[in-house]
C-alpha positions as CSV (number, residue, x, y, z in Angstrom):
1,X,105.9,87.4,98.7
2,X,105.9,87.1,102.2
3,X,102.7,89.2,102.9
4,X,101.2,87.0,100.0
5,X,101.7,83.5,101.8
6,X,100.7,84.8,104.8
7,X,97.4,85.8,103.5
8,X,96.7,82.4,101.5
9,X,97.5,80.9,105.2
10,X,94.9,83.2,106.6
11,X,92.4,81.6,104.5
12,X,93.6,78.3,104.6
13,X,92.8,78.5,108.5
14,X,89.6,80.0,107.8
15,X,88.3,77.2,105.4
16,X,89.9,74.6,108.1
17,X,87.6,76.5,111.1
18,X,85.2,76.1,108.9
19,X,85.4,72.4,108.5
20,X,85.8,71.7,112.2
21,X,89.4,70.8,111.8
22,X,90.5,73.6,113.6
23,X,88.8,75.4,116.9
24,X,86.5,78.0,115.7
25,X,88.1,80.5,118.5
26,X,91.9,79.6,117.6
27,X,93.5,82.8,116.1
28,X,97.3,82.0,116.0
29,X,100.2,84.6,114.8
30,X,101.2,83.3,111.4
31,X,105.1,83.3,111.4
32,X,106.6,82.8,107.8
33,X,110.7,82.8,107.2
34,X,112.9,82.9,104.4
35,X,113.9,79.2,103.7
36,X,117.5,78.4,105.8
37,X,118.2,76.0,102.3
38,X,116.9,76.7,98.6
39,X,116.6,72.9,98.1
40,X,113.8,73.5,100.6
41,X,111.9,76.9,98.8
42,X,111.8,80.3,99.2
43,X,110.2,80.5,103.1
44,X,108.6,78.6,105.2
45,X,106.3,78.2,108.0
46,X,105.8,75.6,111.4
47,X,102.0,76.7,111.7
48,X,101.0,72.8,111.4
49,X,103.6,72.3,113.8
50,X,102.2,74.9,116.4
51,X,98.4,74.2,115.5
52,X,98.8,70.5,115.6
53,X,97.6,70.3,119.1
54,X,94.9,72.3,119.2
55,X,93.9,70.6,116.2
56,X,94.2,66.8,117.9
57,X,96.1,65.5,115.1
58,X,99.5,65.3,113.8
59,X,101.7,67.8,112.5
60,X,102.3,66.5,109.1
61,X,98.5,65.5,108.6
62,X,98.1,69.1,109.7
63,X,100.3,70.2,106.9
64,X,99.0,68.4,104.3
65,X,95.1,69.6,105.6
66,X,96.6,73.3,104.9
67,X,98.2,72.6,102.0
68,X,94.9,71.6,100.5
69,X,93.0,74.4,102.1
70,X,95.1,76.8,100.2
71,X,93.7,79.1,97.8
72,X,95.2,78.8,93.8
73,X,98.1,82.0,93.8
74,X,99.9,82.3,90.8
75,X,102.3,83.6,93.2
76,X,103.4,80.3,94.4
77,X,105.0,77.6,92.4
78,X,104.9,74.5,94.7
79,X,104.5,73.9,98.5
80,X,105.8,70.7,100.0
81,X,105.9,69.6,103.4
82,X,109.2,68.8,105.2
83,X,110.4,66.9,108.4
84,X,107.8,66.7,111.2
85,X,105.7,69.1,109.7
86,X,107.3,72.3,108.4
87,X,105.4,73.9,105.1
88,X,107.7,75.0,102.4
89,X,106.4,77.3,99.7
90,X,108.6,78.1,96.3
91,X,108.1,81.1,94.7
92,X,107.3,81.4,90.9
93,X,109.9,83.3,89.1
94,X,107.6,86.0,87.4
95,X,105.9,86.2,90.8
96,X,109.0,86.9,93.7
97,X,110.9,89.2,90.0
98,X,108.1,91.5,91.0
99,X,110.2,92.8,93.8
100,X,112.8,94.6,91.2
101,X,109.3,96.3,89.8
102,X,108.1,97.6,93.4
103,X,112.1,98.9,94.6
104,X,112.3,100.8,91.6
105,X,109.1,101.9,91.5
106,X,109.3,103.2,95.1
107,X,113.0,104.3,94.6
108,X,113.8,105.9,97.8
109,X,111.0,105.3,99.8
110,X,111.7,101.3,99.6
111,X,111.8,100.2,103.0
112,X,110.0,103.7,104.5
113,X,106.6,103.1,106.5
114,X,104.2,104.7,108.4
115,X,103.4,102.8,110.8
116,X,104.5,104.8,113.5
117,X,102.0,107.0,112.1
118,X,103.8,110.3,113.3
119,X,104.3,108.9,117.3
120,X,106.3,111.5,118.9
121,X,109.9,109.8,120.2
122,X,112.8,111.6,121.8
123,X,116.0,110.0,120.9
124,X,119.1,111.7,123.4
125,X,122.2,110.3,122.7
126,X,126.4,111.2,123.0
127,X,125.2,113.8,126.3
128,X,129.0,114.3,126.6
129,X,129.8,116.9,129.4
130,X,132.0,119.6,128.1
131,X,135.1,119.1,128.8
132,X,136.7,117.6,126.2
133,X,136.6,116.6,122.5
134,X,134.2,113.6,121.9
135,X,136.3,110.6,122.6
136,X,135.4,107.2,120.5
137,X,132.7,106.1,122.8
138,X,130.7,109.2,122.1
139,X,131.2,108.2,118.7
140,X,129.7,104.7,119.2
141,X,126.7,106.7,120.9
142,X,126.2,109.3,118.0
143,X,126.2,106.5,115.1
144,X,123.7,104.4,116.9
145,X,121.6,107.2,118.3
146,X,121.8,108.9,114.9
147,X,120.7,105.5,113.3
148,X,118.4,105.0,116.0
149,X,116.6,108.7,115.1
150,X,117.0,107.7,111.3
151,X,115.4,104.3,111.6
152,X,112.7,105.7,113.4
153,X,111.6,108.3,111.1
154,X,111.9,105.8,108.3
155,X,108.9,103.9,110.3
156,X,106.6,107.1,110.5
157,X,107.8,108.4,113.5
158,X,108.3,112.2,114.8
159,X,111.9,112.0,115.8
160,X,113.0,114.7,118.1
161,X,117.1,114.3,118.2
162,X,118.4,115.8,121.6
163,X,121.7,116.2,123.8
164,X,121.6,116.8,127.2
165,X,124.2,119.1,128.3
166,X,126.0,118.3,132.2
167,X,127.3,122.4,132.3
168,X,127.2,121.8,136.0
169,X,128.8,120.4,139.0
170,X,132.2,119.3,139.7
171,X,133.8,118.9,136.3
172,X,133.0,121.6,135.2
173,X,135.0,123.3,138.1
174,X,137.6,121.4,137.2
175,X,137.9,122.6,133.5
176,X,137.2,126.2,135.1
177,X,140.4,125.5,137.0
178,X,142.7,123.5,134.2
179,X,142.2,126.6,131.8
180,X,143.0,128.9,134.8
181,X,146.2,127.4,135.5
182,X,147.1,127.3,132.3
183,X,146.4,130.9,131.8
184,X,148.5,131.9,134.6
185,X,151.6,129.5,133.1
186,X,150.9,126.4,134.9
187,X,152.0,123.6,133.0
188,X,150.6,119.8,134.4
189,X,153.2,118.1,136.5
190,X,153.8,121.6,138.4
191,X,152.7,121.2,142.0
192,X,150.4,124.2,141.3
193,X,148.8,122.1,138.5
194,X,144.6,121.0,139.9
195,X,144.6,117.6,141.9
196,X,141.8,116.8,139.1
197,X,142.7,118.8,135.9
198,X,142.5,118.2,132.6
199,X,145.8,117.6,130.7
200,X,145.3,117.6,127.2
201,X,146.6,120.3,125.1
202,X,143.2,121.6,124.4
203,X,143.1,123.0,128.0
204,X,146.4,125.2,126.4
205,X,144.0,126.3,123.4
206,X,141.2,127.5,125.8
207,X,143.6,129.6,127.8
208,X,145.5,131.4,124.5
209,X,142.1,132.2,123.4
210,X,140.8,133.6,126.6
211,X,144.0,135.7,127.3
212,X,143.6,136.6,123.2
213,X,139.7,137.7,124.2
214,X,138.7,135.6,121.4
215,X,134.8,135.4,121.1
216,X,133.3,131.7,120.8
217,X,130.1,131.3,118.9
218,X,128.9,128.2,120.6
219,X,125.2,126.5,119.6
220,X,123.3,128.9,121.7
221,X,125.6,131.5,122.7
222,X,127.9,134.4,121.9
223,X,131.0,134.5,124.4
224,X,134.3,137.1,124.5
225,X,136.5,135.9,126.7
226,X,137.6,138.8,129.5
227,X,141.1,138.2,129.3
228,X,141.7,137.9,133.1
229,X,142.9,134.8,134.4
230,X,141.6,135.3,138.0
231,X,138.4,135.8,137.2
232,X,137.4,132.1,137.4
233,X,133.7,132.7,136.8
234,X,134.5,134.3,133.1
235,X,137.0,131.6,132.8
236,X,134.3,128.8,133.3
237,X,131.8,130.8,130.9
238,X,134.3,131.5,128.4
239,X,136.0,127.5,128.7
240,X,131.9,125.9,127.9
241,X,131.5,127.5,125.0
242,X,134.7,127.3,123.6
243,X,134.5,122.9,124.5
244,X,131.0,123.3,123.3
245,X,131.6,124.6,119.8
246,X,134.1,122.0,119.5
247,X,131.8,119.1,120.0
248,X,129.9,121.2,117.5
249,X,132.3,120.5,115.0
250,X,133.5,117.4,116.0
251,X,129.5,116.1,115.0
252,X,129.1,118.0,112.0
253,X,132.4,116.1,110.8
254,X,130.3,112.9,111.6
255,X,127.1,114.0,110.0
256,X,124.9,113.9,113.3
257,X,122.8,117.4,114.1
258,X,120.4,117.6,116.8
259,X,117.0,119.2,117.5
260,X,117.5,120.3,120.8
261,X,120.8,121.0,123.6
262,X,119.0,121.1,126.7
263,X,121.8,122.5,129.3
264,X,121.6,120.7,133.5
265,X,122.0,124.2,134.3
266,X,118.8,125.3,133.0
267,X,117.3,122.8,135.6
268,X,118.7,124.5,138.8
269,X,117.8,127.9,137.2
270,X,114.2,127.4,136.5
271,X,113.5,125.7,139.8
272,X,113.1,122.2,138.5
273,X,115.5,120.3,140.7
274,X,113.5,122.3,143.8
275,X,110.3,121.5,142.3
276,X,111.2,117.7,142.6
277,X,112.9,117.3,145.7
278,X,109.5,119.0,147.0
279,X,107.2,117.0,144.9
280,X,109.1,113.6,146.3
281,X,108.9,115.0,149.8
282,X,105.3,115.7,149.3
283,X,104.8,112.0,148.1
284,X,105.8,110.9,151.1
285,X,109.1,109.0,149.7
286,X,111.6,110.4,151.0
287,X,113.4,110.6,154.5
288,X,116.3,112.1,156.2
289,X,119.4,110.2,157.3
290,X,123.2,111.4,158.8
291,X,122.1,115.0,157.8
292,X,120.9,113.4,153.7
293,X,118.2,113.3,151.9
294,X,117.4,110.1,150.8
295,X,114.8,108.7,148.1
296,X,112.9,105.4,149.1
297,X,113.5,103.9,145.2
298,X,113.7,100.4,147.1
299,X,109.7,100.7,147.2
300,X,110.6,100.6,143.3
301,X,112.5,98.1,142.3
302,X,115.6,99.5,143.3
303,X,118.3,97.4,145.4
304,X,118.6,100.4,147.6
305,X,117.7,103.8,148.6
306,X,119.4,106.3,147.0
307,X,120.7,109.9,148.8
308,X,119.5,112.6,146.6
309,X,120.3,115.3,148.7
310,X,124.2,115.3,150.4
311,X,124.8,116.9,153.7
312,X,126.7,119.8,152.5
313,X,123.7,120.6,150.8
314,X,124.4,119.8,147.2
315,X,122.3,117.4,145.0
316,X,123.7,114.3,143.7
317,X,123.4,113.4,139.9
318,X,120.2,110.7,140.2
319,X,118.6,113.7,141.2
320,X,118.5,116.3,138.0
321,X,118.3,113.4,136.4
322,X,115.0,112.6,137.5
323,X,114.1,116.0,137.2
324,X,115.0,115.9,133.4
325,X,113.2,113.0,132.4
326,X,110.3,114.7,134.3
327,X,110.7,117.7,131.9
328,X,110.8,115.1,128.9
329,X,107.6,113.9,129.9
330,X,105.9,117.4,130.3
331,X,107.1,118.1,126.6
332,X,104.5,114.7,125.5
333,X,107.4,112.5,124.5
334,X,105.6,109.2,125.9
335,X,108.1,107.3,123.9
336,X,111.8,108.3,125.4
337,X,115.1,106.4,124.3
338,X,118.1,107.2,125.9
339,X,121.3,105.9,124.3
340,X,124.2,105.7,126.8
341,X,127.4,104.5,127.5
342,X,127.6,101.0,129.7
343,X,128.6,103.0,132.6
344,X,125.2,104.4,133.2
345,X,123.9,100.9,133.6
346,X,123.1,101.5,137.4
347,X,121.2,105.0,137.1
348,X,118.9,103.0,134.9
349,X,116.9,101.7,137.8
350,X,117.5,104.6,140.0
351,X,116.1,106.7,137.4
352,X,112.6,104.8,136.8
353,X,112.0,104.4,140.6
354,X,112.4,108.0,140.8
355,X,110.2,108.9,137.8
356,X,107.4,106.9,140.1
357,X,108.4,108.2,142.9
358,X,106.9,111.5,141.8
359,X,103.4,110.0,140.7
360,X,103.2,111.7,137.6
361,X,101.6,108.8,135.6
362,X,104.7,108.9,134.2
363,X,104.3,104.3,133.0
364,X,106.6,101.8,134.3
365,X,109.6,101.0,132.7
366,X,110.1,104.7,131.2
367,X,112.5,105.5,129.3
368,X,113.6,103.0,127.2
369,X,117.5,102.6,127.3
370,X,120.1,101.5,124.6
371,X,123.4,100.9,126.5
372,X,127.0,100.9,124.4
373,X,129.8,98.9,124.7
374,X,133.5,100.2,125.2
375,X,135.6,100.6,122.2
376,X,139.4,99.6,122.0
377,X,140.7,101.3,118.8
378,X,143.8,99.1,117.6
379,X,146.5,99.9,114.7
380,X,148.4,97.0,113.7
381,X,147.3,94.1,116.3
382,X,148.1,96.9,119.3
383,X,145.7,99.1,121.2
384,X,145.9,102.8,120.9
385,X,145.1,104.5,123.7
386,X,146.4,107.9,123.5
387,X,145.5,111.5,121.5
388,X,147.7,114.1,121.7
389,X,145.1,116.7,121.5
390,X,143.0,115.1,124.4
391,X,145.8,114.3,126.6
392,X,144.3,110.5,128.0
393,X,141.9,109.0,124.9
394,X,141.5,108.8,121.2
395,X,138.7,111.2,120.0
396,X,136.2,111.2,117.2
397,X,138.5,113.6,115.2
398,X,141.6,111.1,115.1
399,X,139.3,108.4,113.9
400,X,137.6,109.9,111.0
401,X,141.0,112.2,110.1
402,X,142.6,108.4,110.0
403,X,139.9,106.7,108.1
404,X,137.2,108.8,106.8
405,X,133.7,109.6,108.0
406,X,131.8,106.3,106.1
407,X,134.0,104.0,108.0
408,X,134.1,105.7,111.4
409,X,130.0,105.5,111.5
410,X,129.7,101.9,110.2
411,X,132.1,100.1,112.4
412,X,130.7,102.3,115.3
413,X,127.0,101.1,114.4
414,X,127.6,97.5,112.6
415,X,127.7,95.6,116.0
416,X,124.8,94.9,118.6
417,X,125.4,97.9,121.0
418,X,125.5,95.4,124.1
419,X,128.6,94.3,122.8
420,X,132.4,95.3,123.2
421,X,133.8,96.6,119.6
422,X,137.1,96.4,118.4
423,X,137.8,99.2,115.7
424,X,140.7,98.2,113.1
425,X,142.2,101.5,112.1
426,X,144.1,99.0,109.2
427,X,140.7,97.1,108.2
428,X,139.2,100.2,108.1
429,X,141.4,101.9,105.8
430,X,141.8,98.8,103.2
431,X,140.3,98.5,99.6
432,X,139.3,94.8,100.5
433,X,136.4,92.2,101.0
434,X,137.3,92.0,104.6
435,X,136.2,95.7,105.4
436,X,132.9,95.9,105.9
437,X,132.0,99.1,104.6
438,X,134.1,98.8,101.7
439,X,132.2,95.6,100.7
440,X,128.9,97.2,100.7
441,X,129.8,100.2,98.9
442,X,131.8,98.9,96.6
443,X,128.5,96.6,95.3
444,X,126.8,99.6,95.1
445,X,129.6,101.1,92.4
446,X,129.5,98.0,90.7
447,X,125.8,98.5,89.6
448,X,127.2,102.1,88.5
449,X,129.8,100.4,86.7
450,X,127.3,97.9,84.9
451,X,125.2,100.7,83.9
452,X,128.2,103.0,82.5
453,X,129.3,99.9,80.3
454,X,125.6,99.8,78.5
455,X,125.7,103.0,77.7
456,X,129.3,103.0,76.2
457,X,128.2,99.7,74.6
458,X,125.6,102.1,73.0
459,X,122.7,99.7,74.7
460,X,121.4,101.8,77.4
461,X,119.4,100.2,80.2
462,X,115.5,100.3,78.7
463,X,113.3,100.1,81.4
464,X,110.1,99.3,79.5
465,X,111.8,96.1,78.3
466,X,112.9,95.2,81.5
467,X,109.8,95.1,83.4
468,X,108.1,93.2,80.5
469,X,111.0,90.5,80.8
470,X,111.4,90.2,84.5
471,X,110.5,86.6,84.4
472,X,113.7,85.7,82.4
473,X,115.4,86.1,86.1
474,X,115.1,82.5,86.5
475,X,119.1,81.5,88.1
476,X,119.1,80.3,91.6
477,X,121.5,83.3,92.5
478,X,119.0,86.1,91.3
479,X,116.2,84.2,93.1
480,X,118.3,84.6,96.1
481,X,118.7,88.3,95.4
482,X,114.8,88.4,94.5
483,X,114.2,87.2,98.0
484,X,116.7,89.2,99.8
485,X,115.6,92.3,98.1
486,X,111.7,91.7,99.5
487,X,113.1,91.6,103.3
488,X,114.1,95.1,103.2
489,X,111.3,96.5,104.4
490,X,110.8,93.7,107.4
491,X,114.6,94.6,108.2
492,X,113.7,98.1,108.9
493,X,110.8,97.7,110.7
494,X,112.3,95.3,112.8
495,X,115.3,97.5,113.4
496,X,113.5,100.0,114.7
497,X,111.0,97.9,116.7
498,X,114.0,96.8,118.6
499,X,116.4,99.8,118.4
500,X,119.1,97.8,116.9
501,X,120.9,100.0,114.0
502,X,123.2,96.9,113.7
503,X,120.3,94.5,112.0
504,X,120.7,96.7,109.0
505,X,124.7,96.9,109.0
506,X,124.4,92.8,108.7
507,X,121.6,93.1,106.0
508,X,124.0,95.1,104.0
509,X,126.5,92.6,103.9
510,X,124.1,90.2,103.2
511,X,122.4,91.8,100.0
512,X,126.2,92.5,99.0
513,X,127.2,88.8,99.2
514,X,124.2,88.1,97.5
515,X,124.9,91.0,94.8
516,X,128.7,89.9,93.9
517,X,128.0,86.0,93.9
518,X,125.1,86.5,91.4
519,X,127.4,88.9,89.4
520,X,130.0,86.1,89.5
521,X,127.7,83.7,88.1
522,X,124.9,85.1,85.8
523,X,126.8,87.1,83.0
524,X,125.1,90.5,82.7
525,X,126.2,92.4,79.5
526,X,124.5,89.3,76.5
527,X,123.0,90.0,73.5
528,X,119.9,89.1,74.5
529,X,118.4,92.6,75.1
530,X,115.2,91.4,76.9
531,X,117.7,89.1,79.9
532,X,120.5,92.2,79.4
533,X,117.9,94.8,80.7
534,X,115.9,92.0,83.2
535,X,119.6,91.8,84.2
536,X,120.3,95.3,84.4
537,X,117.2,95.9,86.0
538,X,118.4,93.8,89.0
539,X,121.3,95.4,89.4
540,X,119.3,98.6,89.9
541,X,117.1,97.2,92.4
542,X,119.9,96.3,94.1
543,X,121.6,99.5,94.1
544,X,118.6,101.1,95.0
545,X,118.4,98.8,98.4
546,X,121.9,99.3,98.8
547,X,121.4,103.3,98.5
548,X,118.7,103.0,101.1
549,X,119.8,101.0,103.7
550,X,123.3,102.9,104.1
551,X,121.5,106.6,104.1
552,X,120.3,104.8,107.1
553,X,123.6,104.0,108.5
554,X,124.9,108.0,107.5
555,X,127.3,105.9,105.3
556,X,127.3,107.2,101.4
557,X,127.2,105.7,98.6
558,X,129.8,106.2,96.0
559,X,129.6,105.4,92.5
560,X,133.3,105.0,91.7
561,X,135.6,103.7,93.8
């Protein structure tokens, strides 16, 4: 309906040009939204408002010139003109009940598009180093990245989901140490234990299965431990792999898989960190300072130079970054998205400047970031900060064991990522209209349920009936579902276009609320049969969106519940 009044607009400002009304070279973006009130139509549009000056007339004489420049559409029932100018258009029934025929129709490619028309994009997201079980705000990262990747390929894009491994560097000699000490019967709080170890009674599991010379199979590897617990390189080897499968099956419990672990490591051992520092010295922007190596990323936009080489020798972090996101660029993703926790907010800048720094014609601006939040996890009204397993936070595992995979990845993805989240274990677990997730799926069983009831009634749905009697839909609340039902596809688009997962959590609710008030008010199982299956026909629709937009999320869709 939308892509209809736009077009009549289109050629209402054609035939307006043409009568000298409007500039001949005036080619304004059309902007048409649903209507904030039903009293006022179905959508709406300020063109006169925004062309009234060009024009050199007013807005409402502007409106009314458009209004009788538009072309005859069945589509369109009546247009009026509101306040200072605004153009409101009401749908005829039979017109906007065409939706129903087009969702079910498409079934599950309602919503899909090409028009990323097959754009390569590298999505890396959770990146956790491994040293631990995924804590919560990895989980924030891998619903939104995974929805990210999802909603991406739903707009005709060639998704490429990857997780960037830190297997170097000073926490990883730290875990190499924790398991050590364990192994040798060094319990934390003994003044043998590591200044920085770990604590958590993983670090106990490593070292039983090391000393046991367990083998891990790990994503890309094969490891037996050696058994010897002064033999800190084995140790380290063995302790990866065995944190690495683990984060393994902590995302396969969440649904998320990835296309590619790229390990830091693989950076120093292939020469790519060298190749950098030399291509950056090369460039000319870099300089020595108290026995350093700095980078001049204040010649790009950074607040100030950054050191990427310290004077004992070893590199800092900005600095396999850069060399990463080089790599990412020599593998054609000219479209990178990064999603991150908050705390990586200042390597954002550091990392761009760096990326010019090696005048690669590598664009400004590259990669594109999507930064998360912190998540407090509460259980009645107080915070829970603690996991046994983990020894200091409350992993991925503790949430979905306490409230179930659907919920976990909804309330990790159903808020803009920019802002803090507060994750309910109670809401999350209740069977009510206040949980979110529940309230969406629970429309989607209802449809299930309607459908059942026909055929015990022995009047199954009849879907040739239905589409003939689609203009009996005429009740204000199945207009409103008519309408939200049509947005679908602008939602997803949108969604993408803006990397925010979270537009499609909110249109969830919002087709839901529509869903359950209409099933409220407009009785579905008459007598009637042509209404019954128009009726029934809805609900399907409905379901179908429903269906669609939480396969986005990763969230399922049960038909009992």
């Amino acid at each position: 309906m939308k892509e209809t009044i736009v077009a009549l607009l289109e050629d209402a400002l054609e035939t307006l040009k043409q009568q000298g009304t409007l500039p001949a070279d005036i080619t304004p973006t059309i902007k048409v939204d649903p209507a904030r009130d039903k009293a006022h139509g179905d959508y709406a549009t300020n063109l006169a408002l925004a062309l009234a000056k060009p024009a050199g007339c007013k807005p409402r004489d502007l409106a009314e010139a458009l209004i009788a420049a538009l072309p005859a559409s069945d589509a369109v029932a009546k247009v009026e003109i509101a306040g200072p100018g605004f153009v409101n258009f009401f749908a005829a029934t039979d017109a906007a009940a065409q939706v129903v025929r087009q969702v079910l129709d498409a079934g599950d490619a309602y919503g899909r598009s090409l028009t990323g028309q097959g754009r390569k994009v590298q999505v890396e997201f959770v990146s956790a180093n491994p040293t631990g079980p995924l804590h919560v705000g990895h989980g924030r990262g891998a619903a939104i990245g995974d929805c990210l990747c999802r909603l991406l390929e739903a707009t005709g894009h060639d998704v490429t989901r990857e997780f960037y491994y830190n297997d170097a560097g000073a926490q990883i000699a730290n875990l190499a140490l924790s398991v050590q000490a364990r192994a040798r019967g060094i319990e934390p709080g003994n003044d043998a234990w590591p200044t920085d170890g770990y604590r958590g009674d993983y670090i106990a599991e490593v070292a039983k299965d090391y000393l046991a010379g367990q083998t891990v199979h790990a994503d890309d590897r094969h490891v037996t431990a050696k058994g010897d617990p002064e033999d800190l390189d084995a140790i380290r080897e063995f302790a990866v792999a065995w944190l690495r499968r683990e984060q393994d099956l902590d995302l396969k419990a969440f649904g998320v898989e990835f296309d590619v672990y790229f390990l830091e490591s693989s950076l120093y051992e292939e020469g790519k960190v060298e190749a950098a520092v030399e291509r950056l010295v090369a460039n000319g922007h870099t300089y020595e300072q108290d026995d350093a190596l700095w980078l001049r990323t204040t010649d790009f936009g950074d607040d100030k130079d950054r050191v990427m080489r310290k004077s004992d020798g070893s590199y800092t972090y900005f600095l396999p970054d850069v060399a990463y996101h080089l790599d990412k660029w020599q593998r054609g993703f000219t479209t990178v998205i990064n999603e991150q926790g908050a705390d990586h907010h200042s390597t954002v800048t550091r990392v761009r400047a760096g990326l010019q720094a090696l005048e690669a014609g590598i664009p400004q601006g590259w990669p594109d970031y999507v930064l998360h939040q912190m998540v407090m996890v509460t259980r009645s009204g107080v915070e829970v900060k603690l996991s046994k397993r983990a020894g200091s936070y409350v992993t991925v595992r503790d949430l979905i064991d306490e409230v179930g995979r659907d919920a976990t990845r909804f309330f990790l993805a159903a808020r803009r990522a920019d802002s803090q989240l507060t994750f309910d274990i109670d809401l999350a677990r209740s069977q009510s209209n206040d949980n979110p997730v529940y309230y969406v799926q629970y429309a989607h069983a209802r449809v299930c349920s309607m459908l059942r009831r026909a055929e015990s009634d022995g009047t199954p749905f009849d879907h040739d009936l239905a589409m003939v009697s689609l203009a009996r839909l005429d009740a204000d609340q199945e207009k409103a579902l008519f309408n939200r039902l049509a947005r679908f596809p602008e939602v997803v688009s949108h969604a993408a276009a803006a990397r925010e997962p979270q537009q499609v959590a909110q249109y969830l609710l919002d087709l839901a609320a529509d869903f359950h008030t209409c099933y409220n008010a407009v009785k579905v199982m008459v007598e009637d049969d042509e209404l019954r299956n128009a009726r029934l026909a809805l609900g399907l629709a409905t379901r179908q969106v429903l269906r669609n937009g939480l396969d986005l999320m990763g969230v399922s869709a049960p038909e009992e519940m």
